[in-house]
C-alpha positions in Angstrom: -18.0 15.5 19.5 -19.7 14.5 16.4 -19.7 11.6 13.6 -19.5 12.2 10.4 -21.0 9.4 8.0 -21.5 11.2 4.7 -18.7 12.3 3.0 -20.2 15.3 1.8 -20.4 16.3 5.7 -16.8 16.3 5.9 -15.3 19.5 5.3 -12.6 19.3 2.4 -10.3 21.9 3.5 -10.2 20.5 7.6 -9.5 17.2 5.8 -6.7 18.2 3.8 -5.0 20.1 7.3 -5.6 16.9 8.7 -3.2 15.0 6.3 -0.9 17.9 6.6 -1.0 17.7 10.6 -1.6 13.5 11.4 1.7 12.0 12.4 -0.2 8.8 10.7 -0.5 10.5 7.3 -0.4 8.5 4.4 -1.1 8.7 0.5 -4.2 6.2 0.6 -6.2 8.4 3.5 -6.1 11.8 1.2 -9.0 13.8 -0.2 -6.8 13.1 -3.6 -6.8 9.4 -3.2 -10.8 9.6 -2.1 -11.1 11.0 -5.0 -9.1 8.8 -7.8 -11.2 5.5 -6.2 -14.8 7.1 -6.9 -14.0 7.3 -10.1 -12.6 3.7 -10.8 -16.4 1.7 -10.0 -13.8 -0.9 -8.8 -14.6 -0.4 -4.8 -17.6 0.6 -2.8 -15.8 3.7 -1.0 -16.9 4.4 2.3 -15.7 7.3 4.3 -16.1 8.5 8.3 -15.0 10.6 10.6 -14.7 12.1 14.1 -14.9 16.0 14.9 -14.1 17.8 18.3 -14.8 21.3 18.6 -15.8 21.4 15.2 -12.4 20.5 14.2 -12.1 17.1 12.2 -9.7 15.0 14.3 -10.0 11.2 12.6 -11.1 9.7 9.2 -11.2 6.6 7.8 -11.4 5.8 4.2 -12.4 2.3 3.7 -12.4 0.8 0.4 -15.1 -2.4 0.3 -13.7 -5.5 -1.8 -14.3 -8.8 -3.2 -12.4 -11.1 -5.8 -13.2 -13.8 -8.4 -16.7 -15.6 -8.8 -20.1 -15.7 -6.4 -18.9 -18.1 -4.0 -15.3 -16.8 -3.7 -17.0 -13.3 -3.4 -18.9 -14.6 -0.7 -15.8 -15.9 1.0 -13.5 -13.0 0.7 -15.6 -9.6 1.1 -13.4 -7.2 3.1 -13.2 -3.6 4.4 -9.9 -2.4 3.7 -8.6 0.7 5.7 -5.1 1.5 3.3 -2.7 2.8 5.4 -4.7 3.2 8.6 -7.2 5.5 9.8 -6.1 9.6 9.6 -5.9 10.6 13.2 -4.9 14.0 14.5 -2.1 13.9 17.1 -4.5 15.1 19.8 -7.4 13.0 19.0 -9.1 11.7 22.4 -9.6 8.4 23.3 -13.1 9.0 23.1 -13.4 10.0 19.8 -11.0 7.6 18.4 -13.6 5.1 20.4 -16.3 6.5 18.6 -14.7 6.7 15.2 -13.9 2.8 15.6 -16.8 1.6 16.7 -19.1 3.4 14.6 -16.4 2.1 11.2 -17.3 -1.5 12.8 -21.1 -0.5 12.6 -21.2 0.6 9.2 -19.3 -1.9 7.6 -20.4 -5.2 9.5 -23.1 -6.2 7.2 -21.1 -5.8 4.6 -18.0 -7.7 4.9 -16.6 -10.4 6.7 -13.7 -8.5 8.3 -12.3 -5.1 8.4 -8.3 -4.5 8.0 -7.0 -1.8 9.0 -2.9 -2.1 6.8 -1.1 0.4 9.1 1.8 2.1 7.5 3.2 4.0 10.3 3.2 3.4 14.3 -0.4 3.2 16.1 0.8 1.7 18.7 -0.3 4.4 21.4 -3.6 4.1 20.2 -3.4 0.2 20.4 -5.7 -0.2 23.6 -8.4 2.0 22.1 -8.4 -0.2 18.9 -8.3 -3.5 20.9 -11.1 -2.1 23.4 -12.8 -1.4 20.1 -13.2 -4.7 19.1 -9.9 -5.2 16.9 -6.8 -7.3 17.4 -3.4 -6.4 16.7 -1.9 -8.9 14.1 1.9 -8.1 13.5 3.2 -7.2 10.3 6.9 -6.2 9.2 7.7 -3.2 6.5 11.0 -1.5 5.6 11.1 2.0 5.8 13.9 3.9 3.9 15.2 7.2 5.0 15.8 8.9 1.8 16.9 12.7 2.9 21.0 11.6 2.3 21.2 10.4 -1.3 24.7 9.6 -0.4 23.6 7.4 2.7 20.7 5.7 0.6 23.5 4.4 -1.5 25.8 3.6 1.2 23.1 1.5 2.9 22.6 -0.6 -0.3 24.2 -4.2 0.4 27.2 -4.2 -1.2 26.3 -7.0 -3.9 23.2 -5.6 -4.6 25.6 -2.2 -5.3 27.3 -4.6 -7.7 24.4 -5.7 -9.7 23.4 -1.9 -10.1 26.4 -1.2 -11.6 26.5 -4.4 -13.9 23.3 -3.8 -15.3 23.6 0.1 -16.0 26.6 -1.3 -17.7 24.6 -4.3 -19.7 22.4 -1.4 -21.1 19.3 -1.6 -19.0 18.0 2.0 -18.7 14.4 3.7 -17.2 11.9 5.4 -18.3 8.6 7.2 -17.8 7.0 6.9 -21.3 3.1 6.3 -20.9 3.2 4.4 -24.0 5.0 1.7 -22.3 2.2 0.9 -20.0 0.9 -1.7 -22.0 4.1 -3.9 -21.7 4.6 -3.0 -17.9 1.3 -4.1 -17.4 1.1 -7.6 -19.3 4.3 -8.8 -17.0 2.2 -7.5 -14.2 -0.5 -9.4 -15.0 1.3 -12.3 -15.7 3.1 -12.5 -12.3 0.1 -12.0 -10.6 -2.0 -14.9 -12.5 1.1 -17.5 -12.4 2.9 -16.6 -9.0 0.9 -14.2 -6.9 -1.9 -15.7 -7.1 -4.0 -12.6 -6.3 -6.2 -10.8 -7.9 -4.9 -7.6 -9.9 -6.8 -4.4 -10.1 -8.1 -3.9 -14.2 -5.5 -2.3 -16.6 -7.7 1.3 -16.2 -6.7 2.0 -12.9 -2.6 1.5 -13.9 -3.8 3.7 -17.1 -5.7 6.3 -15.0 -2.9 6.6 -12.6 -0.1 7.6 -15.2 -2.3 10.6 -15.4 -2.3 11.4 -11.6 -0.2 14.0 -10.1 0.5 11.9 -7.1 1.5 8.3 -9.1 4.9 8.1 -11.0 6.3 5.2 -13.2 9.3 3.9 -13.6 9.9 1.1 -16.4 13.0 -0.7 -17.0 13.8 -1.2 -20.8 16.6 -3.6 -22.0 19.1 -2.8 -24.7 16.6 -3.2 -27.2 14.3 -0.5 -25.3 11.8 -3.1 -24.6 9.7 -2.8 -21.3 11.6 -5.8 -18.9 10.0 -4.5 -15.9 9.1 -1.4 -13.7 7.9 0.3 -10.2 5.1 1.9 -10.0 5.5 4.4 -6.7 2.3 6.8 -5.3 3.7 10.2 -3.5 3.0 12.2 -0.2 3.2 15.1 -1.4 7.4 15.1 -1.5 7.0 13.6 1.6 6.9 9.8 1.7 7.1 7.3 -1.5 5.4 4.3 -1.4 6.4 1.2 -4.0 3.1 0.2 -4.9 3.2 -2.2 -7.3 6.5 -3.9 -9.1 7.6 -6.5 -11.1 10.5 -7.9 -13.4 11.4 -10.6 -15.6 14.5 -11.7 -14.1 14.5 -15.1 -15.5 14.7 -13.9 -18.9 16.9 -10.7 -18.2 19.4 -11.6 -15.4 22.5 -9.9 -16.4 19.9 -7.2 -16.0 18.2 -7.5 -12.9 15.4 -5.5 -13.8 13.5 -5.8 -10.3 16.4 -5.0 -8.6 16.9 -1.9 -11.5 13.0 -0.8 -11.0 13.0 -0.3 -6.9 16.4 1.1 -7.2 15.2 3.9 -9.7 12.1 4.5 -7.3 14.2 5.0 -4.5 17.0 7.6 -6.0 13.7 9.4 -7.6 12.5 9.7 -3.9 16.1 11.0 -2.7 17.0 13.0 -5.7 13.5 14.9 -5.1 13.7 15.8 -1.6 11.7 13.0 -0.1 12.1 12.3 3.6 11.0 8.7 3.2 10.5 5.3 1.1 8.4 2.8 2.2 8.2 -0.5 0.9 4.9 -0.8 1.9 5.0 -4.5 3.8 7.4 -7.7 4.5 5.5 -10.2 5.7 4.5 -11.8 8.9 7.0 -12.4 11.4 5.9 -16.1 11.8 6.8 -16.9 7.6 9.9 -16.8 5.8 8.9 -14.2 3.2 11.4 -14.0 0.0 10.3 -10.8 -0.9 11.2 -9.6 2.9 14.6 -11.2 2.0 14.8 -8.9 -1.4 13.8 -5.6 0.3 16.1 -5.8 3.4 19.2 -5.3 0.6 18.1 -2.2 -0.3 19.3 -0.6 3.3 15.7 0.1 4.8 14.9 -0.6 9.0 12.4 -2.8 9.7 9.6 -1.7 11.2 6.4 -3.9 12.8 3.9 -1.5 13.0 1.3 -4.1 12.3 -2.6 -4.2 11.2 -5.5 -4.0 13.2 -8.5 -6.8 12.4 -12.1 -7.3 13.3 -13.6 -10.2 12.0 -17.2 -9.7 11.6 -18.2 -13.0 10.7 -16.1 -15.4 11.9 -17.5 -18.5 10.7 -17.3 -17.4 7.2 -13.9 -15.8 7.6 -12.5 -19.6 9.2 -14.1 -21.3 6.1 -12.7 -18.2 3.7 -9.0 -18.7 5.2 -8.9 -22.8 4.9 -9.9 -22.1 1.4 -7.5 -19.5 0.0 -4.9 -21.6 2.2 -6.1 -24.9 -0.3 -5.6 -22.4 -3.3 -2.3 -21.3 -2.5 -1.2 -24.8 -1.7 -2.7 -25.9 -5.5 -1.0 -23.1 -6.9 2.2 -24.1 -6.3 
């Protein structure tokens, strides 16, 4: 067994028949996606991994993060693992061990905790994590089986079906224009500053993504052909589609639900194109009533609780960190 904790030690090509092999593949543990964050200066990057026999069974790309001003910096420095680690199906417990603990070693002077946002099931792995220092912390997600375009409408609640059909009839149309990543990204922005309340990666990563072969766009226009909202949706391969980031103005526009219109166009995109699966990449905690879970159990997804994996580093500072964002959120709304 060997560690790996330089990236140019890991061997491009095992990596890449990793994410073809791992039953825990995702777009955000990818050579590709390694690739697209150490050219934004947005993240420290920090990659691992575990080999056996020479062969690379585990990596983790972590991304290292921190929002707003010095002291909120201070309070909120994280390690991110996007999707959870990249494990070969035949991974030992030793290695994975290894992999873990050594991820906890590198990254605990630099953050207070390290997440690990789990987008399929790790949950035979769960007592090597846990006797690796993490806890499991539950955490819901629809997935939505998208190999039967026919069944992907079917599954649609019926009203939701209705509001489709209403607003294709209004005139609300999509598109993929570039140009229109301006607009798409102002009510972004403007959702995220007055409702969100989280912080929002620059406009140059939306802009550097409508250039990569693995992000696609989707932007809902009004009769007018103004932008009224839009999906933004990274790709598997024509594997899995993942809604990454999506907004509407439904206020202004409800006769054409543009939210509704923008997931809806990212999900027949993933059907239409051969896809075996859209996920809506989280719900919300079991233990809080979650409107957005609310919104994206209509569109005919299962549920799914295949949680996220935490080690709190510092856990002074990550109690005082919680209370706080806890007191913005309650300012905020």
């Amino acid at each position: 067994m060997k560690l790996l904790t330089d990236l140019s030690s890991i061997d491009r090509s095992q990596w890449q028949m990793l994410v073809n092999q791992s039953p825990v593949a995702s777009i955000f543990q990818t050579p590709e996606m390694c690739d697209f964050y150490s050219t934004l200066n947005l993240y420290k990057v920090k990659v691992i991994a575990v080999e056996e026999n020479q062969i690379l069974k585990g990596v983790v790309l972590c991304l290292l993060q921190q929002d707003g001003g010095p002291i909120k910096r201070h309070l909120t420095s994280r390690a991110i693992i996007n999707g959870g680690p990249l494990l070969a199906d035949d991974i030992s417990d030793e290695a994975l061990h290894t992999l873990l603990n050594a991820t906890i070693q590198m990254l605990k002077k630099q953050c207070i905790y390290t997440e690990t946002r789990n987008l399929n099931d790790y949950s035979r792995w769960r007592n090597i994590f846990e006797a690796s220092g993490f806890s499991y912390v539950p955490h819901y997600n629809f997935h939505i089986d998208t190999t039967d375009i026919n069944q992907v409408d079917k599954r649609i609640d019926k009203s939701r079906r209705r509001r489709i059909r209403r607003a294709i009839e209004n005139g609300a149309t999509i598109s993929n224009e570039s140009l229109l990543l301006p607009a798409f990204y102002q009510i972004l922005s403007d959702l995220y500053h007055n409702k969100i309340h989280k912080p929002l990666p620059p406009y140059c990563m939306f802009e550097q993504l409508a250039h990569a072969p693995f992000a696609h766009y989707f932007f809902v226009l009004n009769q007018q052909k103004e932008v009224i909202g839009g999906q933004l949706i990274l790709m598997l391969y024509q594997q899995v589609a993942y809604a990454w980031y999506c907004c509407g103005l439904d206020k202004e526009y409800h006769d054409l639900y543009p939210s509704i219109m923008a997931n809806y166009a990212a999900i027949r995109y993933a059907a239409d194109n051969g896809f075996e699966r859209y996920d809506m990449m989280g719900a919300g905690t079991p233990k809080e009533d979650y409107g957005v879970r609310d919104f994206k159990a209509q569109f005919g997804g299962t549920l799914v609780e295949h949680g996220r994996y935490l080690h709190v580093c510092r856990p002074a500072i990550y109690w005082m960190g919680s209370k706080v964002i806890a007191l913005l959120k309650y300012l905020h709304k």
